[in-house]
C-alpha positions as CSV (number, residue, x, y, z in Angstrom):
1,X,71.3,103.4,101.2
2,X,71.9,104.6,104.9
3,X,74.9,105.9,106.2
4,X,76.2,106.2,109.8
5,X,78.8,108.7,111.0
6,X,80.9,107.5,113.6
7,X,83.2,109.6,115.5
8,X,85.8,108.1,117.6
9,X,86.4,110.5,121.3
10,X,88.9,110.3,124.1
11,X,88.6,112.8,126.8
12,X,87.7,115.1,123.4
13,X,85.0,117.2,125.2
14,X,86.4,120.4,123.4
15,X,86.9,118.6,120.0
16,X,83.4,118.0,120.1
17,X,82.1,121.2,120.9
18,X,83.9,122.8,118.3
19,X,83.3,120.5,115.7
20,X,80.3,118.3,116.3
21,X,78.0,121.4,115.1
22,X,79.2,121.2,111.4
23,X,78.4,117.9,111.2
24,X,75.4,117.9,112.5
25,X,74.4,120.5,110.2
26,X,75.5,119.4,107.0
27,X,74.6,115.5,107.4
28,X,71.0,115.4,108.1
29,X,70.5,112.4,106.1
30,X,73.0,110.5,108.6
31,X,72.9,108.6,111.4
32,X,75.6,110.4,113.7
33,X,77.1,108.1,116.8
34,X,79.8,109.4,119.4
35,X,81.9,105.8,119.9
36,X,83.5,107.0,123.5
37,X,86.3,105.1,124.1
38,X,86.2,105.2,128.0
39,X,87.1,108.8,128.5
40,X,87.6,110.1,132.0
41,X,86.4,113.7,131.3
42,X,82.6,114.3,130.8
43,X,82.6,114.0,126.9
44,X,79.5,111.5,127.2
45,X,77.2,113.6,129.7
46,X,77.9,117.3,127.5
47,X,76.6,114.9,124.1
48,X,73.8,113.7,126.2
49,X,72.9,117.2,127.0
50,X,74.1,119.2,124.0
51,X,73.2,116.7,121.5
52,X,70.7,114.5,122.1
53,X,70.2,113.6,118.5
54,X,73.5,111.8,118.3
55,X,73.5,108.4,119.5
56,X,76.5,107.3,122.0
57,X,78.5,104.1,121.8
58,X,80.2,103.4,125.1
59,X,83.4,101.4,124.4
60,X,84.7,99.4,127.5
61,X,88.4,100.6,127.5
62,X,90.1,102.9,125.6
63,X,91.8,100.2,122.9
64,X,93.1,103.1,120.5
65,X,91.9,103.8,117.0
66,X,91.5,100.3,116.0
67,X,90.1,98.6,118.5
68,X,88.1,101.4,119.3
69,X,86.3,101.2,115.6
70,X,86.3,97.7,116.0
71,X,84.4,97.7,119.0
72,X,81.9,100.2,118.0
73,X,81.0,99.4,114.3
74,X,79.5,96.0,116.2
75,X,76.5,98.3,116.9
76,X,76.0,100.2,113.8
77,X,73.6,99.0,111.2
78,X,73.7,101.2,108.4
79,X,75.2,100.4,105.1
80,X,78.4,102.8,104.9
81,X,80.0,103.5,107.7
82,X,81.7,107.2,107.9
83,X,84.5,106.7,110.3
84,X,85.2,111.0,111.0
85,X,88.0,112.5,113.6
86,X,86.6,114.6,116.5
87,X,88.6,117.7,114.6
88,X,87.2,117.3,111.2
89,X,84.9,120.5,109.9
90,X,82.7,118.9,106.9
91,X,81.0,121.4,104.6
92,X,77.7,121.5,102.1
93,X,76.6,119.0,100.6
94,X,79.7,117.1,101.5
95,X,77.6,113.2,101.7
96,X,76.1,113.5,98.5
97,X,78.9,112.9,95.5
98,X,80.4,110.3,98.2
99,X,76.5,108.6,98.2
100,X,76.2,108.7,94.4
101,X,79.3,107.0,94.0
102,X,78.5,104.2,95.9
103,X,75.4,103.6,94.2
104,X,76.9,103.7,90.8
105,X,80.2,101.9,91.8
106,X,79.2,98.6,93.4
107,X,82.9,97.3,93.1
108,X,84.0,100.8,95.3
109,X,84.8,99.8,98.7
110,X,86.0,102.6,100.5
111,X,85.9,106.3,99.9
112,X,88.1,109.3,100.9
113,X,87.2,113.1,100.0
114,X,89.5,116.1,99.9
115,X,91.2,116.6,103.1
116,X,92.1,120.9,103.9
117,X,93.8,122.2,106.5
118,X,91.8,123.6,109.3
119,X,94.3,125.9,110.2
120,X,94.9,127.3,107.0
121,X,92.3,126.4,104.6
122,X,94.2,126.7,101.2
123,X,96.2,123.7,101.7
124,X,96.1,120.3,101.7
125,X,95.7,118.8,105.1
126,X,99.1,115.8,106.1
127,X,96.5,113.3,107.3
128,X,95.3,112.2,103.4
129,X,95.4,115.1,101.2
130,X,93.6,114.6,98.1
131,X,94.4,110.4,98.5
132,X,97.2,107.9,99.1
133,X,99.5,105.6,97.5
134,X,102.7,103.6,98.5
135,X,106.1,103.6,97.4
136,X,107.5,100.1,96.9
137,X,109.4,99.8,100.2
138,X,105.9,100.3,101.3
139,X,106.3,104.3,102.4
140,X,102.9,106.2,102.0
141,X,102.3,109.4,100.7
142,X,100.1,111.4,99.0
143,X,98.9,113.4,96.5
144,X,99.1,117.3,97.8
145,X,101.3,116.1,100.8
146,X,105.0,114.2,100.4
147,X,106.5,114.1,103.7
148,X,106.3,117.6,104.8
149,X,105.5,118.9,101.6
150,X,102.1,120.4,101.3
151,X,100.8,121.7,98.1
152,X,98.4,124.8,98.3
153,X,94.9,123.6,96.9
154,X,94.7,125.4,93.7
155,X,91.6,123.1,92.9
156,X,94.6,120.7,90.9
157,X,92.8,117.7,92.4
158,X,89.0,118.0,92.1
159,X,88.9,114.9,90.0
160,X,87.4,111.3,91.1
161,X,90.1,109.1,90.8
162,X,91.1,105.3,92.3
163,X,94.0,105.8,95.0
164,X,95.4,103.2,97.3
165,X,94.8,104.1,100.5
166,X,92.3,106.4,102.3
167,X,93.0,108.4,105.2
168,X,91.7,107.3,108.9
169,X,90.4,111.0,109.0
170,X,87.4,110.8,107.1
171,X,87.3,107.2,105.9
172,X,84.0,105.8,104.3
173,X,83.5,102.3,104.0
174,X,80.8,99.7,102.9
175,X,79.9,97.7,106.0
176,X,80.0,94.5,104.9
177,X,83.5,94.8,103.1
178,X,84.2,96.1,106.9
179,X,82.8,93.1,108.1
180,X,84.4,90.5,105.6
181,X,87.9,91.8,105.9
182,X,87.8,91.7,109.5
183,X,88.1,95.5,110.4
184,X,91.0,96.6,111.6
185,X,94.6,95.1,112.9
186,X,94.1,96.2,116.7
187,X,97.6,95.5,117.4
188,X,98.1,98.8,115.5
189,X,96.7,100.5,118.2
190,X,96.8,103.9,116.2
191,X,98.1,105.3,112.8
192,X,98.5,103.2,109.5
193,X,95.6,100.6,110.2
194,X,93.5,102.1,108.0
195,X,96.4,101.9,104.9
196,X,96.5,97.9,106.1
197,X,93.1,97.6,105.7
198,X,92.4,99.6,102.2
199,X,95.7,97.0,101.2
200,X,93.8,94.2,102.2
201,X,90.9,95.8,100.4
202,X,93.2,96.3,97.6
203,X,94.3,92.3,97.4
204,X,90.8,91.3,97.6
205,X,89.9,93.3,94.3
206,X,88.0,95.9,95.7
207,X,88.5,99.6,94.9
208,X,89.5,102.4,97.1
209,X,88.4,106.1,95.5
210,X,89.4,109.8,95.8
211,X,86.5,111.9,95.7
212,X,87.4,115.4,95.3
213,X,84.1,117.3,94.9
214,X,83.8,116.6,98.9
215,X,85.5,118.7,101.0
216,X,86.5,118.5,105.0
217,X,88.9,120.4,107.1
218,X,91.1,118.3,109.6
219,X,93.3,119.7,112.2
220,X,95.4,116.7,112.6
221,X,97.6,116.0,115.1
222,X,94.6,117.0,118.0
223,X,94.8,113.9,120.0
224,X,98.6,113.1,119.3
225,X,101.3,115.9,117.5
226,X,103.4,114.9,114.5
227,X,106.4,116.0,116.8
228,X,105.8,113.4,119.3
229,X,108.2,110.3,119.3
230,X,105.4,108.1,120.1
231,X,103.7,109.0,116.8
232,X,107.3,108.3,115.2
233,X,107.4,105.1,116.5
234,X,103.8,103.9,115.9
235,X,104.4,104.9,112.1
236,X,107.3,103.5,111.4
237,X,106.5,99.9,113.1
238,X,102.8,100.1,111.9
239,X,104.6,100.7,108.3
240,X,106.3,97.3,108.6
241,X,103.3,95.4,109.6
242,X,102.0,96.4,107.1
243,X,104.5,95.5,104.5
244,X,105.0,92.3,105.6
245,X,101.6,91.2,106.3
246,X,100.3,92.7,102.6
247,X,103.4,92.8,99.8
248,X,103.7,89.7,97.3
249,X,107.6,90.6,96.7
250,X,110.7,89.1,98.2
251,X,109.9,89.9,102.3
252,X,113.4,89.7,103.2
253,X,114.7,92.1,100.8
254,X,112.1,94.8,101.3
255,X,112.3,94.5,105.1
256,X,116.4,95.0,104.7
257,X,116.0,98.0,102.3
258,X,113.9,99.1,105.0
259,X,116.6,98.5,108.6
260,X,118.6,100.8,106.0
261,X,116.3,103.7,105.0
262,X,114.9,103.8,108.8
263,X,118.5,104.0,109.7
264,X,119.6,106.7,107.4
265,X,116.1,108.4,109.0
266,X,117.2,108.2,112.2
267,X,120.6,109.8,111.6
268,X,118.7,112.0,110.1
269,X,116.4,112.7,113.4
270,X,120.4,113.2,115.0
271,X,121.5,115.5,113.1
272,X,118.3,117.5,113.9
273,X,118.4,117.2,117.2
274,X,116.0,114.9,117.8
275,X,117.5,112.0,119.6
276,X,113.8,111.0,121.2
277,X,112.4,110.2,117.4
278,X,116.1,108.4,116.7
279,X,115.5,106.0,119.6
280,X,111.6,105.7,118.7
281,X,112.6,104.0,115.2
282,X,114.6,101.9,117.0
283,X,111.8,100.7,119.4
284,X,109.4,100.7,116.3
285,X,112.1,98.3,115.0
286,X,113.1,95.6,117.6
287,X,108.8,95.3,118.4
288,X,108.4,94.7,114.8
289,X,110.7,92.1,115.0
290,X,109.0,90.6,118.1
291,X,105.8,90.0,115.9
292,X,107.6,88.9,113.0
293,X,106.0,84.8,113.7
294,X,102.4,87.0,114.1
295,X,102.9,88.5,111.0
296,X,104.5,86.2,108.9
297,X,101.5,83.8,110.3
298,X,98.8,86.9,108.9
299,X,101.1,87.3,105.8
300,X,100.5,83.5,104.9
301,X,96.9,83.6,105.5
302,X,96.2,86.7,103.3
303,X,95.8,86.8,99.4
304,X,98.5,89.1,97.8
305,X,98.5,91.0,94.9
306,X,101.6,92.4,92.5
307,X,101.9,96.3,91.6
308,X,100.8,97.7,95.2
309,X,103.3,101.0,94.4
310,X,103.6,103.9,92.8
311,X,106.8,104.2,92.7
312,X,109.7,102.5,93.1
313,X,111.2,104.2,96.0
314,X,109.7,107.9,97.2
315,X,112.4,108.0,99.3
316,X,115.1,108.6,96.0
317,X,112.5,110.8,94.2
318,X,112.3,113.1,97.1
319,X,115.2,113.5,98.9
320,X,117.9,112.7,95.8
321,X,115.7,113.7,92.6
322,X,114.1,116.8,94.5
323,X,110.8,115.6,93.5
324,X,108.7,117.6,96.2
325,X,105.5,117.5,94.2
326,X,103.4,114.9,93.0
327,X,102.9,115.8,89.3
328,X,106.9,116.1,89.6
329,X,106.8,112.1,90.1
């Protein structure tokens, strides 16, 4: 079984310099590709020199995330494809339990491991944690992380375990589940279209798995800052799209539970001073509505399954029940 590691770059010349060497090191049973994404720094001649060994995809236009993936998987052969952020540290031996689950587990699809914190190493990284689930107003969150919660790894979570979505950090994937589920939505552009496609994953009755015996270290937020409203925005309309597109309950309800929880968030974002992230939701809002016919066109097209969530609203559990950690759900 042959595996390809495929790092997505933007004008990430530094990224790469820092953290291309870890990988290098610690996958030497991998196939390791740079997927540039038209950057205008000189990311692709400092691989070419520094690392000759990795192979370069050169992406026409910088089409974010999803397009960028898209785009670049179209020349990757190998049978799992790794899909790594340029500030992602792996570790020893980090392949193999991933590897040996995919050989045992033919119905396992897609595969995250345990996500650290760079920066601070005995936490759980935001971006995935130790795996992902929704809530049923289709809010994600994750074991080790819950909103802006984020549990110290006290080695709680070194189990294998089946999760509903994997994080876009370090997201394995079987190539031709890629393939037959179409990749990703590219009108995502960035952030959440990996949870739409493990849910598509999900309805078609394949498995998405936690592996915690492998360990990275992500920085997150390298290429764009949880504090930016443009992040805000993309999360909370990427959220929708997904919802719509993907839940088998009442859409109408679960979209109006949602105009009133985003609201009550961005009242929130007010009081705090943060009028930019307010007005965000409110973009991330009326452009959802703009692509309701697309995605009520998708939502018809795409098989649907019942019992998607976790829980009925995370939202309640957190914020009223003062449920901040997961075993506390």
């Amino acid at each position: 079984m042959k595996i390809a590691i495929v790092i997505l770059n933007w004008n990430g010349k530094e990224l790469l310099k820092q953290f291309l060497p870890s990988v290098i090191k610690y996958s030497q049973d991998a196939t390791i590709y740079v997927a540039d994404n038209a950057s205008t720094d000189d990311s692709v001649a400092f691989i070419k020199k520094s690392f000759p060994m990795v192979k370069i995809i050169q992406n026409q236009e910088n089409g974010g995330f999803a397009k960028g993936y898209n785009d670049a998987l179209k020349h990757v052969d190998e049978d799992i494809y790794c899909l790594l952020n340029s500030d992602v540290e792996v570790s020893e031996n980090w392949l193999e339990p991933i590897l040996k689950t995919y050989e045992k587990e033919t119905d396992t699809a897609i595969i995250q491991p345990k996500i650290l914190d760079y920066k601070n190493k005995a936490y759980f990284e935001y971006a995935g944690a130790a795996g992902g689930f929704l809530d049923k107003y289709g809010y994600p969150f994750c074991r080790g992380r819950i909103f802006n919660t984020i549990e110290k790894d006290n080695e709680q979570y070194n189990d294998v375990l089946d999760i509903f979505w994997a994080s876009g950090a370090c997201f394995f994937i079987r190539k031709e589940v890629f393939k037959s589920l179409k990749g990703f939505d590219e009108s995502f552009f960035a952030h959440m279209e990996e949870i739409d496609l493990c849910w598509k994953a999900f309805n078609q009755n394949y498995k998405t798995k936690y592996i915690g015996t492998s360990t990275v270290y992500h920085v997150g937020g390298a290429t764009l800052n949880n504090t930016n409203p443009k992040k805000t925005y993309l999360n909370f309309r990427n959220s929708l799209f997904t919802l719509v597109k993907n839940a088998q309950e009442n859409i109408l309800f679960l979209v109006f539970i949602r105009l009133v929880l985003d609201g009550l968030a961005g009242i929130k974002f007010l009081l705090e001073f943060k009028a930019k992230h307010t007005i965000s939701i409110i973009k991330a809002h009326f452009s959802f509505y703009n692509s309701l016919p697309r995605l009520l066109k998708q939502r018809r097209s795409q098989k649907k399954k019942k019992n998607y969530y976790y829980k009925t609203s995370i939202i309640w559990q957190y914020f009223i029940r003062k449920h901040k950690y997961f075993n506390c759900l």
